[in-house]
C-alpha positions in Angstrom: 74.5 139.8 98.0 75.5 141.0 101.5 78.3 140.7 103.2 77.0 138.5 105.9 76.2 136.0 102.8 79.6 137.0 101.0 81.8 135.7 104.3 80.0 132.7 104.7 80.4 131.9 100.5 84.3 132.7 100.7 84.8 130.8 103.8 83.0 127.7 102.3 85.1 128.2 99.0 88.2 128.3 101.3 87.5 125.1 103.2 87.0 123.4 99.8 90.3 124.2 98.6 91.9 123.4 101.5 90.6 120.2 101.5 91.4 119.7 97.9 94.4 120.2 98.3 94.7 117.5 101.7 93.4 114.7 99.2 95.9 115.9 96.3 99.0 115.8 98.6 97.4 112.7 100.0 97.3 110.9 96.5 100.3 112.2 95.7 102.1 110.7 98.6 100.6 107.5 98.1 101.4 107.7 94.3 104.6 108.1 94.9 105.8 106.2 97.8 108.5 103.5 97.3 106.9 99.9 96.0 107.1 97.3 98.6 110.6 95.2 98.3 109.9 91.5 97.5 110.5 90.7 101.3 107.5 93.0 102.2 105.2 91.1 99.1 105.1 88.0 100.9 104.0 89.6 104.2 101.4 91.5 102.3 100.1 88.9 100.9 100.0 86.7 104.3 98.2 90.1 106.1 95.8 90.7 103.3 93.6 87.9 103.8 92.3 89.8 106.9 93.4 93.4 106.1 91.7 95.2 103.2 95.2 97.8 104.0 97.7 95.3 102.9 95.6 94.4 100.0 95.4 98.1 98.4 98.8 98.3 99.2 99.0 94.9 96.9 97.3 96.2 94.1 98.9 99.9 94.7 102.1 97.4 93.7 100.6 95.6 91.2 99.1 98.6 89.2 102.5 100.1 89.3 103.3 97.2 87.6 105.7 94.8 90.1 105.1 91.4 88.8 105.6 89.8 92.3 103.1 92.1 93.3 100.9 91.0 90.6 101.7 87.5 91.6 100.5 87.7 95.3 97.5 89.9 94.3 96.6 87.2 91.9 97.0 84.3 94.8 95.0 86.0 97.3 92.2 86.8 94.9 92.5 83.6 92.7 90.9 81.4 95.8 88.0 83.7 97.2 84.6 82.6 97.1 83.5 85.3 94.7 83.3 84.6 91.3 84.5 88.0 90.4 87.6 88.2 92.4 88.9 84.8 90.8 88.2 86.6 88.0 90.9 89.2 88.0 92.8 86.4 90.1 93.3 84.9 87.2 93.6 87.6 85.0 96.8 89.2 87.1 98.0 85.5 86.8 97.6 85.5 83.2 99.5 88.7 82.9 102.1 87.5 85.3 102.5 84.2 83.1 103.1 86.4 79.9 106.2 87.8 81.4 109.1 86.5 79.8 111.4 89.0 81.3 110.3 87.9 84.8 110.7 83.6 84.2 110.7 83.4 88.1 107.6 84.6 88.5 106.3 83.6 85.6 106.7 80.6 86.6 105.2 80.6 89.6 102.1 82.5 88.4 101.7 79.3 85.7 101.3 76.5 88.9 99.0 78.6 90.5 96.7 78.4 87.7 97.1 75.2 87.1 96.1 74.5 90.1 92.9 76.8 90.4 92.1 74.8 87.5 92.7 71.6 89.0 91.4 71.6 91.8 88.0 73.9 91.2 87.2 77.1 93.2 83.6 77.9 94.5 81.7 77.1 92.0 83.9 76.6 89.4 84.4 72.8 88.9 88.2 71.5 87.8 89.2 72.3 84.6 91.9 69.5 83.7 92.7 70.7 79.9 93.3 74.2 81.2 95.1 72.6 84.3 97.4 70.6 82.0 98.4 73.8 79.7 99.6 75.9 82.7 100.8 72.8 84.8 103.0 71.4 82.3 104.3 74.7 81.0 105.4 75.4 85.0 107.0 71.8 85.3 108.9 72.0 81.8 110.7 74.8 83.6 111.7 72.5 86.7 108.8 73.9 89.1 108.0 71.3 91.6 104.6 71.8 92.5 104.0 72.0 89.2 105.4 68.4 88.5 103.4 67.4 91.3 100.2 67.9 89.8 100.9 67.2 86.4 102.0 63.4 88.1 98.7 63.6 89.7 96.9 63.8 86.1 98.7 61.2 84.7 98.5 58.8 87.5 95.2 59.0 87.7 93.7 59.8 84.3 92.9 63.4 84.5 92.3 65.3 81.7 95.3 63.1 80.0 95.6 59.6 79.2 96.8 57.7 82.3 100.7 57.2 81.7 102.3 55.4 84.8 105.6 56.1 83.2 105.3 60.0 82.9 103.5 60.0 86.7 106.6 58.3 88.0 108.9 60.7 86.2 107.2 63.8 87.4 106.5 62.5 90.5 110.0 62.0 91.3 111.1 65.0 89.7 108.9 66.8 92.8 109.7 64.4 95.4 113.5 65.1 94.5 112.9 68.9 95.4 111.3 68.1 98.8 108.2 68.3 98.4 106.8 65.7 101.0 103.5 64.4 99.5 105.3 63.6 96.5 107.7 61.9 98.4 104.8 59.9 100.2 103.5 59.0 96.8 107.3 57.9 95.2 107.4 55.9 98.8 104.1 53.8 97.2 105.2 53.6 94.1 108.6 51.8 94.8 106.4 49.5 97.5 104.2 48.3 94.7 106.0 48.6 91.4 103.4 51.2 89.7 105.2 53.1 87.6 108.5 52.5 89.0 110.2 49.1 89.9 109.8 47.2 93.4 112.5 48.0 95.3 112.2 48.3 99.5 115.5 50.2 99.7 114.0 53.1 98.0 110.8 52.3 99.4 112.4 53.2 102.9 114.5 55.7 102.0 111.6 58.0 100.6 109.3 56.9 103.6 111.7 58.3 105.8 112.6 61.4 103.9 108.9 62.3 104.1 108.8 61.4 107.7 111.4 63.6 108.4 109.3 67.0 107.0 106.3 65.9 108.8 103.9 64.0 106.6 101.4 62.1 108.9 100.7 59.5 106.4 104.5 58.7 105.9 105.0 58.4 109.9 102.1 55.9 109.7 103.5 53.6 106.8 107.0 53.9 108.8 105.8 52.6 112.0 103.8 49.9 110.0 107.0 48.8 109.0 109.1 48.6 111.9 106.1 47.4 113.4 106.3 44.5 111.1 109.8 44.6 110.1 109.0 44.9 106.3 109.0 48.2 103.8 113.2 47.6 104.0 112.8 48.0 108.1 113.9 45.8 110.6 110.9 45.0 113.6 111.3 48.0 116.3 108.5 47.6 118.1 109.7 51.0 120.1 110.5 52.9 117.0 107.3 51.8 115.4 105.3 53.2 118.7 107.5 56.8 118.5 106.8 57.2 114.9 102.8 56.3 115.5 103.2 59.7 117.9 104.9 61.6 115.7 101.8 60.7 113.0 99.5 61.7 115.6 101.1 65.1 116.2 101.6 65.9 112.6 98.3 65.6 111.9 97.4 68.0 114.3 99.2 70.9 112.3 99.3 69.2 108.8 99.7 71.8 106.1 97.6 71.3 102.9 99.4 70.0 99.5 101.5 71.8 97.9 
């Protein structure tokens, strides 16, 4: 070999090492750097439906095991149109539900299953049996979206007998921890005497409630009844017409269930 053909092998053998030794320092830096607090989780999760960044810095987190990071890698991925990211969705959920040293999460990891399975992603249609385990599990331990679906079921049959007793229950269970489409739904159920007895003082006082955290549909009933002076209001025709705004503008920001 001559030397001409010597330098250029050494020289290429040199840039090699260099440069694996850039991508070990490199993984090792990432390897090591502090996990994201819980504060910075939530942000991570908001940013990493539109940066693919945030999201390896999510499952960075969640491989290092950090159960709120498995939590929030789970509800990103658990609601993609791909059947094989709901996949591991689930499957960080799952792992996240089997944490009995982390109830909290645990917790919350359980209602979002329950309701992937309610609901139906992509082509996955609603799974009610499987939406009932995890959905129940959740509101046995006071979680109020949890209770909301699991009213849902049995108010209207799904996957469970209908039981207007047990929807009232939950449903005011989740209404009781501000949730505001449970609240809308309590409102109805004290106006009609499903599930709960007739009783306009409540009726108003939950219509109101839900008013007050912008529900459209509860701003609509209320100005129905002032309009009318019934649902426990007295006739305001000037309230009614304020409140039929107020419907109008929530609607144009209206945040999905819960």
């Amino acid at each position: 070999m001559n030397k001409t053909i010597l330098k250029s092998v050494l020289f290429a053998l040199s840039v090699i090492a260099f440069l694996a030794l850039v991508l070990a320092a490199a993984f090792v830096k990432q390897v090591t750097a502090p996990l994201p607090s819980a504060d910075e989780i939530a942000s991570l999760q908001m940013a990493a439906t539109r940066d693919a960044v945030a999201e390896n810095r999510l499952r960075l987190a969640a491989g290092a095991g950090m159960p709120e990071a498995q939590l929030a890698l789970g509800r990103l991925l658990i609601w993609r149109t791909r059947t094989v990211e709901r996949e591991e969705g689930r499957a960080w959920l799952g792992l996240v539900a089997g944490n009995a040293g982390h109830a909290t999460v645990a917790t919350a990891a359980q209602t979002e299953l329950g309701k992937s399975y309610f609901r139906g992603v992509g082509s996955d249609g609603p799974d009610y049996r499987r939406a009932f385990n995890s959905l129940d599990a959740a509101a046995q331990q006071g979680d109020a979206v949890a209770a909301y679906y699991l009213a849902l079921m049995y108010k209207n049959g799904l996957g469970v007998p209908a039981n207007k007793i047990l929807a009232a229950r939950w449903m005011l269970k989740s209404a009781q921890q501000n949730i505001p489409a449970a609240m809308f739904i309590v409102a109805n159920m004290y106006l009609s005497g499903d599930g709960l007895p007739r009783d306009e003082r409540e009726t108003r006082q939950w219509i109101e409630k839900a008013a007050e955290m912008e529900h459209p549909e509860a701003s609509q009933l209320m100005a129905i009844g002032l309009r009318e002076g019934s649902m426990g209001f007295r006739r305001n025709e000037k309230l009614a017409e304020m409140q039929m705004r107020e419907a109008a503008h929530a609607l144009t920001h209206r945040a999905l269930d819960p």
